[in-house]
Every structure is written in C-alpha cells, then in structure tokens.
N, C-alpha and C positions, 0 to 999 in steps of 0.2 A: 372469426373469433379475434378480440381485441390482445396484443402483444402484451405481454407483463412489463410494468414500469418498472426503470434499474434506474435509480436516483445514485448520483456519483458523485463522493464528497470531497472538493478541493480546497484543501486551508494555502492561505496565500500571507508570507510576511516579507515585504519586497521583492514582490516577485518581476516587476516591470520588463524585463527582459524577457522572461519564457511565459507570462500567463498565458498570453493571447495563443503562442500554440499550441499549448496543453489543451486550451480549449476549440481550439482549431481541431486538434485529433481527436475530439469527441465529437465534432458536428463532421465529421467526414467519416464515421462511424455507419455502416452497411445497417447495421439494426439501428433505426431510429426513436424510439419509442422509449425516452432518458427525458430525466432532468441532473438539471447542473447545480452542484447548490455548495456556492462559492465561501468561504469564512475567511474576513480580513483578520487578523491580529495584530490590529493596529500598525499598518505597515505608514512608512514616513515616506515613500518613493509615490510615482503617478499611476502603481497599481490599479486604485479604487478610478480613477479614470480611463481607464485602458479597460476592464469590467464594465464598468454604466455603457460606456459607446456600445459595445456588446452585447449589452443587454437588449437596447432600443431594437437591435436586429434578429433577438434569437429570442422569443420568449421562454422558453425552456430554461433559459437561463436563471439562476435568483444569488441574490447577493446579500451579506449579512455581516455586522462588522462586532468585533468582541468592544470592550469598553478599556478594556487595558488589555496589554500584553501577556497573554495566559499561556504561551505553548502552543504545539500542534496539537497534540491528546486536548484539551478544551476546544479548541479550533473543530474538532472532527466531532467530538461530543455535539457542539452547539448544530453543528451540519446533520447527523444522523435527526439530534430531535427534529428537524425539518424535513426530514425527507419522507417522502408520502408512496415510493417505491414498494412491490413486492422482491424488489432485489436491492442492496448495499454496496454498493462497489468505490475503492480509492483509489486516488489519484494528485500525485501531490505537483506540486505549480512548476516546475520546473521539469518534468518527467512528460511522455508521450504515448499514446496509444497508436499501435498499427488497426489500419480499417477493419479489419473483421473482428476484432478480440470479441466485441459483446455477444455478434452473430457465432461465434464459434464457442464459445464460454456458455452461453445459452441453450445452443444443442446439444455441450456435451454432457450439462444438468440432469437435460432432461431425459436423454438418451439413455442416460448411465443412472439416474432417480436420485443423484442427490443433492442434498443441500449447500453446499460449498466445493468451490472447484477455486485453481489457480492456473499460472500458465509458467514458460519460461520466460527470461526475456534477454532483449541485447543488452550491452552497451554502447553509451556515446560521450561523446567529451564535451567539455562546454559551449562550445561552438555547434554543437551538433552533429560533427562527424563520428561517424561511427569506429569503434574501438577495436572490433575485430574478434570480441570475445560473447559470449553466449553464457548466462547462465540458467541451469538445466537444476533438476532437482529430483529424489528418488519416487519410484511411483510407488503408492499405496504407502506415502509419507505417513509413519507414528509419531503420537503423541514423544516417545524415548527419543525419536531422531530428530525433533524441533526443538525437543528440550536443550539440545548443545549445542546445537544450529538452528538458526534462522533459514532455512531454505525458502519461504516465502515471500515474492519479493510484493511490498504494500499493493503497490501499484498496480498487481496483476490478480490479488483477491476479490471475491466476490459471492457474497452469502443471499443466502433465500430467509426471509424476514420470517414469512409464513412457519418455518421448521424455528429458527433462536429467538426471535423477538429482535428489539433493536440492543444490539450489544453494547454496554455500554466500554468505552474506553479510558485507560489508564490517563489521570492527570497530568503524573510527570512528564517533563519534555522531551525525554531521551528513552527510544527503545519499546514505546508505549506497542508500535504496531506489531512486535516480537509479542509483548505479553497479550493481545490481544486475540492472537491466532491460536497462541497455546490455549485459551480460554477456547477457541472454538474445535479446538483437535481432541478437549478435556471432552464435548458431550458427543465427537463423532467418532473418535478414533484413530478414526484412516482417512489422509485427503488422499482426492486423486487430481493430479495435473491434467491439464491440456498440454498435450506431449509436446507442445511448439512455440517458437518464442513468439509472444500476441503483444508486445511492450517494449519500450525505450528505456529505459534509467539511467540518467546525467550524472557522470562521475563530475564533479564539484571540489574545488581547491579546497576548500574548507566546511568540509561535508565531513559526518563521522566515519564515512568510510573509508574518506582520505586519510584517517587520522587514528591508527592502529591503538596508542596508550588512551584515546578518547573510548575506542570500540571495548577497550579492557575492564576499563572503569566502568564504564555505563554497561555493561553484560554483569559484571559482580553485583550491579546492584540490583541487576533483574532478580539474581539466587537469593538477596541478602531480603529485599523489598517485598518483591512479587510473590514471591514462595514461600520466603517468611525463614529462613535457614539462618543456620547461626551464622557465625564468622569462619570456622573450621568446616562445615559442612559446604560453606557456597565458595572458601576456598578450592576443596576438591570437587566440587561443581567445574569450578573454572579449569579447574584440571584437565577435564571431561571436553569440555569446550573446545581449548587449543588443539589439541590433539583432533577433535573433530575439523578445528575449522585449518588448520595447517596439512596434515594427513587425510582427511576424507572430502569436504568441500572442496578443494584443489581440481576432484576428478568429474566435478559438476561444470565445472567451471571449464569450456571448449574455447576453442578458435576458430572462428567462422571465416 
C-alpha cells in the first residue's frame, strides 16, 4: 500500500545561512514519501540559488517565488495552494527537523485516528548548538488553553487535508501560525501531542521571541484583529495571557 503524501511548506526571506539544512532535515527524514514546497518572498541574499542547486538533486523538491514582499502568512498561503499532499505539515527556513518526526507524527495519527497531531521540541541558538531547554506542552491541549498561549510550536504541526481541507492562513506577518491553530483547535477541540521533542527551533537575535514588547504587541493584536474584541475586552484577554505565559508556560518549558 502506497504511503500518504505530507507536502511541507517552507517560506524563505534571506534565509542563506540555514535553508540548506532545514532541508537537509527533511531529506534525512525515516518516512520518505514528502514533498518540499519552498516560497521565496522575495529574498535579496543567494537563497534562490542555494534552492535551484537543490533542486537539480532532489526532485521532491519545488520552488516558487512571491512577486513582492507579502509576509510569511502569504508565503505559506501561496505553498499550501501547491501542495498536492493528503498531509500539511511547517517548517520555516531557519528551523530543523530530527529524523523520525514524520515516521512518528504519522503513527501516532493514525494510531490514535486523528486529524492533527503536534510534538515537543528543543532549542538551539544560532550557531546551532543546542540550548539546553525543551519545550513540552499540555496533553489533550483546549481550544481555552491556546487561546492564552501558544503552546504549538509551527514547525512541529501537522494536519490531515482529507478531515479540514486546505486551511487557509492569516495575511498579517505576525502571529498568523498562533491564529491558525486556534482555527484548527475551533473544529477539533482537543490536540494531542507526540509526547517527545521531534524539532529544533533556532532562537534568533531578532526573532519575536527574542523581543518580549514585540510578543505584547503582536498577541494584543491577535484579540483585537483575529477575534474581533474591542479595546477593553482584548485588554483583559492580555491579562489572561501574561499570567499564562509568565505563571503557567514557565512549567512546559524543561532543561535537558
């Protein structure tokens, strides 16, 4: 019986430094049976050539470039319309997968009969070495417990087309893979994890995660935008928030 295709969408803007082994962690991937489906936005570095050589040697691979600089959420948009997968999976250019994640993501689908699964994952710092910390997230994750946190980390989702369709993602630049997930927690409920970390995510000098009044802002504007809340309501939204991500996400968060 032929493996189900998981089409894996990676938006790149400058990514020169890490593309090649983001995509390195996919072709060293135990389950083979992927495609890559790469989106420039308009990057000005020697990405889009570091991709073509790549190309020549993996067909699996496909490559697509935006026409102007639109974001990641357009980036992934333009990726999903391409992907020909009964599985969705991200992964963004500077981030890594460990070898089993698809084989073990895929078992535990199917194993367990549903349509979306996530994992843990590490961290590592820009050089690649590893940071020492794990982040973990609660099992049988609600829609109430994503709503203040993000516990899903992009890079480690992965939905069944066949149950949502292709979902379409948020324009804005900031935060789109947060309102995304809520969208997909809105028709399931409850995720469940892959109890173990299957991912890398690169802590970044000027990444929003490095940048705590960037993470404040662009969260307010999930309540304000996404959900549609007035000014007082996604205030105490953000209330809800802090409190979760200082107080409760802290105890997700291990030392390996």
């Amino acid at each position: 019986m032929e493996l189900p295709l998981v089409s894996i969408i990676i938006p790149i803007y400058n990514s020169e430094k890490f593309i090649a082994e983001a995509v390195e962690s996919v072709q060293k991937q135990t389950y083979h049976n992927w495609e890559i489906i790469l989106v420039d936005d308009c990057s000005t570095d020697n990405s889009s050539s570091i991709i073509l050589e790549m190309m020549q040697k993996d067909e699996r691979i496909q490559f697509h470039r935006l026409n102007t600089n639109s974001g990641t959420g357009i980036a992934r948009n333009l990726g999903v319309s391409k992907a020909s997968g009964r599985y969705i999976s991200f992964l963004d250019a500077d981030d890594l997968w460990k070898p089993k994640k698809l084989e073990k993501q895929l078992n535990f689908l199917k194993e367990n009969n549903l349509p979306f699964t996530f994992s843990y994952y590490d961290w590592i710092d820009e050089e690649g070495e590893l940071l020492n910390k794990r982040v973990e997230a609660p099992q049988n994750l609600s829609y109430r417990q994503l709503f203040f946190c993000n516990y899903i980390g992009n890079l480690t989702g992965i939905y069944d087309v066949s149950y949502f369709g292709k979902m379409e993602i948020s324009p804005i630049r900031k935060r789109q893979d947060w309102m995304h997930w809520l969208s997909v927690l809105k028709k399931i409920k409850k995720a469940q994890a892959v109890p173990e970390s299957l991912a890398f995510y690169r802590i970044r000098t000027n990444s929003i995660s490095a940048s705590k009044l960037d993470l404040l802002k662009h969260n307010f504007a999930v309540y304000r935008n996404f959900h549609g809340y007035n000014f007082g309501v996604s205030l105490l939204c953000m209330t809800g928030f802090l409190f979760t991500q200082l107080i409760i996400k802290p105890l997700y968060c291990k030392s390996i």
